[in-house]
C-alpha positions as CSV (number, residue, x, y, z in Angstrom):
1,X,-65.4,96.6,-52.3
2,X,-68.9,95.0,-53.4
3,X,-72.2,96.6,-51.9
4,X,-73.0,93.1,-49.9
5,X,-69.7,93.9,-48.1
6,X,-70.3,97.4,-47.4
7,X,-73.6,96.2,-45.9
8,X,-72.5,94.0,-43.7
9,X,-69.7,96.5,-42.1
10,X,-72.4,98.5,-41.6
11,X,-74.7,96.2,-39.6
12,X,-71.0,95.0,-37.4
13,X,-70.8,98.9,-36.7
14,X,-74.3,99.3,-35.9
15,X,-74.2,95.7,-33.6
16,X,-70.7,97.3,-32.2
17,X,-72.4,100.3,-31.3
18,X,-75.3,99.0,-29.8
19,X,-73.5,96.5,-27.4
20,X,-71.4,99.3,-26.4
21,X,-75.2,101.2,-25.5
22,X,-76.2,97.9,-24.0
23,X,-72.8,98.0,-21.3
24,X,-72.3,101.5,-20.8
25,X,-76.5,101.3,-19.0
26,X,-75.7,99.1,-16.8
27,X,-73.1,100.4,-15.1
28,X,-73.9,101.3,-11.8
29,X,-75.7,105.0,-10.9
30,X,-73.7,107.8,-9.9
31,X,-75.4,108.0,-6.0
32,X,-74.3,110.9,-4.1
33,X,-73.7,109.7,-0.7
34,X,-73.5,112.6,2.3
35,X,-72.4,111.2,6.2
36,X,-75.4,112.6,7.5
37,X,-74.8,111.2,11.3
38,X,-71.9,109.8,13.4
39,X,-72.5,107.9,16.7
40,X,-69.7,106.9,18.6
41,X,-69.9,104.2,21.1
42,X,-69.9,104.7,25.0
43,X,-66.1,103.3,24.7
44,X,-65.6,105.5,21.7
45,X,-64.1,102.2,19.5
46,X,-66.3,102.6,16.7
47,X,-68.9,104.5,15.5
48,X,-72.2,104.2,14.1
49,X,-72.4,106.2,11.1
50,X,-75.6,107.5,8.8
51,X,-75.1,107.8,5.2
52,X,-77.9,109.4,2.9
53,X,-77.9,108.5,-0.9
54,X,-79.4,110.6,-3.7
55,X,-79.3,108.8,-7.1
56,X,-81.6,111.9,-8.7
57,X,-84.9,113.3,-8.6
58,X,-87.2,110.1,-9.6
59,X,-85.7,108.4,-6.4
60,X,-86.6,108.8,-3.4
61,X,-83.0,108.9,-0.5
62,X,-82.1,106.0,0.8
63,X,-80.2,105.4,4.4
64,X,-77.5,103.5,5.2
65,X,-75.8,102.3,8.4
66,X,-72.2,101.6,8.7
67,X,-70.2,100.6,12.0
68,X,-66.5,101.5,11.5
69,X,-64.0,102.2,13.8
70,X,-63.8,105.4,15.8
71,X,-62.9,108.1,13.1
72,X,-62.6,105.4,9.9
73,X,-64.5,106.8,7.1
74,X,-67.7,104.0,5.5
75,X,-67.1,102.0,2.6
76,X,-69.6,98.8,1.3
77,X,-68.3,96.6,3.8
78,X,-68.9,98.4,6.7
79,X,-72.6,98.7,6.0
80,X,-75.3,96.8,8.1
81,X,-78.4,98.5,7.6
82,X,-80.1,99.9,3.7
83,X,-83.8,101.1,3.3
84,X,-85.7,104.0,2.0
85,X,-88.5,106.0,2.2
86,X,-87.6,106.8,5.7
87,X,-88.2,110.3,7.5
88,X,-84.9,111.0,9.2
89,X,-87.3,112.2,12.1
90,X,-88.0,108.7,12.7
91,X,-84.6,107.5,11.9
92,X,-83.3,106.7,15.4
93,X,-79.5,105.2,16.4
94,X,-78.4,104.5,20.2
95,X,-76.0,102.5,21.8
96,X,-77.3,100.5,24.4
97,X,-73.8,99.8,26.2
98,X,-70.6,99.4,24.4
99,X,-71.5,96.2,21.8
100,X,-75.3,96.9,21.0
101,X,-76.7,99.3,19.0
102,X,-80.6,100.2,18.4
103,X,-81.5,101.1,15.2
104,X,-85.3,102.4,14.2
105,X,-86.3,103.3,10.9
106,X,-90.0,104.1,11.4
107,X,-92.0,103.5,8.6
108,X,-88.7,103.0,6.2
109,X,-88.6,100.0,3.6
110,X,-85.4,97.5,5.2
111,X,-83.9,96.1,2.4
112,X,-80.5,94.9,3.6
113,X,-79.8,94.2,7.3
114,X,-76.8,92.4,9.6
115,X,-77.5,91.8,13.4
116,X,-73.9,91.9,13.8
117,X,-70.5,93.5,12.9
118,X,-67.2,92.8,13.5
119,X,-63.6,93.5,11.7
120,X,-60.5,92.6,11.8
121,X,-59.3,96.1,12.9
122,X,-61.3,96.0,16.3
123,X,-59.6,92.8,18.0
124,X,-59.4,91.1,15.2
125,X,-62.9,90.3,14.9
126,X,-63.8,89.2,18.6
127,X,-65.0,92.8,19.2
128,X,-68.7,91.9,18.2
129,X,-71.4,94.4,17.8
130,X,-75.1,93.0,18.1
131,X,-77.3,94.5,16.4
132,X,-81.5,94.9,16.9
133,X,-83.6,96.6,14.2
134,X,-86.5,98.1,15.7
135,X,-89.7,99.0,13.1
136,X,-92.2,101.0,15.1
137,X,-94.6,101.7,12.1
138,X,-97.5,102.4,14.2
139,X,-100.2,103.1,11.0
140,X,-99.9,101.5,7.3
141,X,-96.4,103.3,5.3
142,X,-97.4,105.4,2.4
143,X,-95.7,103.1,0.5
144,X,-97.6,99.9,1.3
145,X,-100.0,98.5,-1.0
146,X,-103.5,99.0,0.0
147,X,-105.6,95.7,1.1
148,X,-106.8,93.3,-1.3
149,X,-110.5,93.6,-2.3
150,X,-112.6,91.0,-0.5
């Protein structure tokens, strides 16, 4: 085998392993996820249901909302409310009658929202859930930017 060959098997290993680098960081983080909350409705046919994620110490938790039905466990589907940076003291969820639900995340950061749910399980999806996200930040988030300079 002549040197210029052995070279270039060298730079395919090297290119092979650093694709394989490239792929394995972007799989998606491990996020530990902890049913924090369960809220059933006044008819008990679903529940809403808080999930808290921890994806490690240089993130802060993020929330999560799901609506299942009564006793059904959350998976990506189910969610209709995301955001972070919120202080579960402020994180408020109440049914107001059997198809809306209140949600209230302070001075959280929304980053995904649905004002509805429905599923095929619950009357085949004419069981409807509104849904009305309140934000009562009443002074400027930690997280905000600060004002522009004039």
């Amino acid at each position: 085998m002549t040197a210029h060959r052995r070279t270039v098997r060298r730079l395919l290993f090297l290119c092979g392993l650093l694709v394989a680098s490239a792929i394995s960081a972007c799989t998606p983080l491990d996020v530990e996820r902890v049913e924090t909350g369960r809220y059933p409705s006044p008819g008990r046919r679903v529940d809403a249901v808080v999930v808290r994620g921890n994806a490690g110490a240089t993130t802060s938790f993020s929330y999560s909302v799901h609506i299942v039905p009564a006793g059904k466990q959350p998976d990506e589907y189910t969610e209709v409310l995301r955001a972070d940076h919120v202080n579960p003291k402020e994180l408020k969820i109440q049914w107001n009658g059997e198809r809306t639900l209140m949600l209230d995340v302070g001075n959280g950061r929304v980053f995904q929202f649905r004002n509805f749910w429905d599923s095929r399980e619950v009357d085949k999806f004419f069981y409807i859930v509104q849904i009305i996200l309140k934000a009562s930040a009443e002074e400027r988030p930690v997280w905000a930017s600060p004002d522009p300079p004039r």
